[in-house]
C-alpha positions in Angstrom: -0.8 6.3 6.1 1.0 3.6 7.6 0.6 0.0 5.2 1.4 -3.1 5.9 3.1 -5.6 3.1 3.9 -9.0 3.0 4.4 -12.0 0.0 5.1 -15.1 0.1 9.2 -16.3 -2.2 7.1 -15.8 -5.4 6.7 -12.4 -5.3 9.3 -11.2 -3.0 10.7 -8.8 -6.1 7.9 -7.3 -6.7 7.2 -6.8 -2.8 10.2 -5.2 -2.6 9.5 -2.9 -5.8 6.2 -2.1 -3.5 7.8 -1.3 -0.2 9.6 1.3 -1.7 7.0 3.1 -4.5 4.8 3.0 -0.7 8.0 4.6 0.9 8.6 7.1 -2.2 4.3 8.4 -1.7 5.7 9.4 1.4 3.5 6.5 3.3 4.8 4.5 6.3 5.5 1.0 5.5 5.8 -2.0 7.9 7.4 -4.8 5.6 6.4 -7.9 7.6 9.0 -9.8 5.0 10.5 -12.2 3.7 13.7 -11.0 3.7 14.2 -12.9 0.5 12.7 -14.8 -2.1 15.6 -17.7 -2.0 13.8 -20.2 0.1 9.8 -21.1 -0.3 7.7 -19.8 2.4 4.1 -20.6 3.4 1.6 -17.8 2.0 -1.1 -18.2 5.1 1.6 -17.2 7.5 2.8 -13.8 5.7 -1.2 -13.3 5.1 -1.6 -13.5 9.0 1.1 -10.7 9.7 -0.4 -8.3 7.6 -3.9 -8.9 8.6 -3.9 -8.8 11.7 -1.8 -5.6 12.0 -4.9 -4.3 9.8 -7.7 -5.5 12.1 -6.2 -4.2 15.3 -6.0 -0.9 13.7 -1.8 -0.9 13.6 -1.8 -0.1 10.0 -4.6 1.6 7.9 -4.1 -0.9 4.8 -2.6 -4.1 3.7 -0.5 -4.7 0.7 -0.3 -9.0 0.2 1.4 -10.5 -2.7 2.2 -14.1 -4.0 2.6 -15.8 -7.6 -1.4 -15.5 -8.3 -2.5 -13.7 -5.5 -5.3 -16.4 -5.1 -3.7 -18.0 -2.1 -3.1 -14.7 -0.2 -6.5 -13.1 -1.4 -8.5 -17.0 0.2 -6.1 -16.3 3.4 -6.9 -13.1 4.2 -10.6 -13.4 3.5 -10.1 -15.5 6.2 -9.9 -12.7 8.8 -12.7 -11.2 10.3 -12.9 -7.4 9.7 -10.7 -7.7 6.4 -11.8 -7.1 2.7 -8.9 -8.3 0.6 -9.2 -7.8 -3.5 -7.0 -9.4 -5.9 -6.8 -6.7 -8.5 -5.1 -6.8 -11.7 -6.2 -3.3 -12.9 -5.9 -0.2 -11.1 -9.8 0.2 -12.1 -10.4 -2.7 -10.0 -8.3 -1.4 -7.2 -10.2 1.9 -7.2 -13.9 0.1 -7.2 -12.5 -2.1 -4.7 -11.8 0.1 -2.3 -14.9 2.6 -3.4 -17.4 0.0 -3.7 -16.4 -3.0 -1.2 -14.1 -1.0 1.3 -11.3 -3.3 0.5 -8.6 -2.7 3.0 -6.2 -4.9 1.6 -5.1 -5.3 -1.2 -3.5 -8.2 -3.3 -1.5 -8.7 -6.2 -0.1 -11.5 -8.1 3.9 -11.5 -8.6 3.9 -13.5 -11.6 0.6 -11.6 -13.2 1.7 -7.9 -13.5 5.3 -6.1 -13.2 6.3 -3.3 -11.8 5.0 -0.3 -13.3 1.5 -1.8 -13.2 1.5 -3.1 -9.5 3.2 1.1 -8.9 -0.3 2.3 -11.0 -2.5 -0.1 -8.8 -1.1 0.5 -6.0 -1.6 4.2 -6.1 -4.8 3.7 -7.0 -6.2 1.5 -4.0 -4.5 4.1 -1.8 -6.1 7.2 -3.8 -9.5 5.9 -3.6 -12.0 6.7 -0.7 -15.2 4.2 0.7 -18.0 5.7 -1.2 -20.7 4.5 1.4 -24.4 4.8 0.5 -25.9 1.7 -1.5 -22.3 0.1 -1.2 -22.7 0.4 2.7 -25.4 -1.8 2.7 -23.4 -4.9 0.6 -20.4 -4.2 2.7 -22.6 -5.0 6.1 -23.6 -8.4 3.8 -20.1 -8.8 3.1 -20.1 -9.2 7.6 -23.1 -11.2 8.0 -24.5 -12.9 5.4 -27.5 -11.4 3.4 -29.7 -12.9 6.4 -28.3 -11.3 9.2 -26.2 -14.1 10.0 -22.5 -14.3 10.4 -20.7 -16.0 8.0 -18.0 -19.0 7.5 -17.3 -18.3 11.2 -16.3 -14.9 10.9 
């Protein structure tokens, strides 16, 4: 698989940590930066990166991380076509992706540390879109419960 990760200066160590535990699964990685966590950076942008190389189909997942993972997770809800789950837990990384199809993932720099963001991680990209009754709430997740699309996406 071929992921795509980006943080914002908050959570560049732990991005880092990421890239390579991606790299060591033996998945393609497409680190979208920074290149360091010595001068602030604006979240949306790094969000933007990785999002769109999701929705245009260059990479098959995304991997955004800042100090909460709240700013990234509201920017990349943003996108159309994206699914992005803060997860603290690799439980919630596994339902993310089995229940809402999450494609991207987010995790919060200043939340978790290594080892845990290494379990979550490998669980989001273990787990499989389970479909079904699920399917239905994902199409909702699109539109809108009435058929409508929703906050301009």
């Amino acid at each position: 698989m071929k992921i795509a990760v980006a943080s914002d200066h908050a959570a560049y160590q732990l991005k880092d940590f990421v890239v390579n535990y991606i790299r060591e699964k033996g998945h393609s990685v497409v680190d979208f930066g920074p290149e360091s966590g010595e001068r602030s950076v604006d979240y949306p942008d790094y969000a933007d990166k990785v999002c769109k190389s999701v929705t245009t189909g260059d990479s098959d997942f995304g991997v955004l991380l800042c100090g909460t993972g709240i700013g990234m997770s509201i920017a990349a809800n943003k996108y159309r076509g994206v699914r992005a789950a803060l997860c603290l837990f690799p439980e919630m990384a596994e339902l993310a992706r089995r229940h809402n199809h999450a494609n991207v993932l987010v995790l919060g720099g200043r939340l978790i540390g290594s080892e845990l963001a290494g379990w979550i991680v490998e669980a989001f990209l273990a787990s499989t879109e389970e479909g079904g009754r699920h399917q239905v709430r994902v199409d909702k997740l699109e539109t809108g419960p009435s058929g409508d699309r929703v906050n301009g996406n």
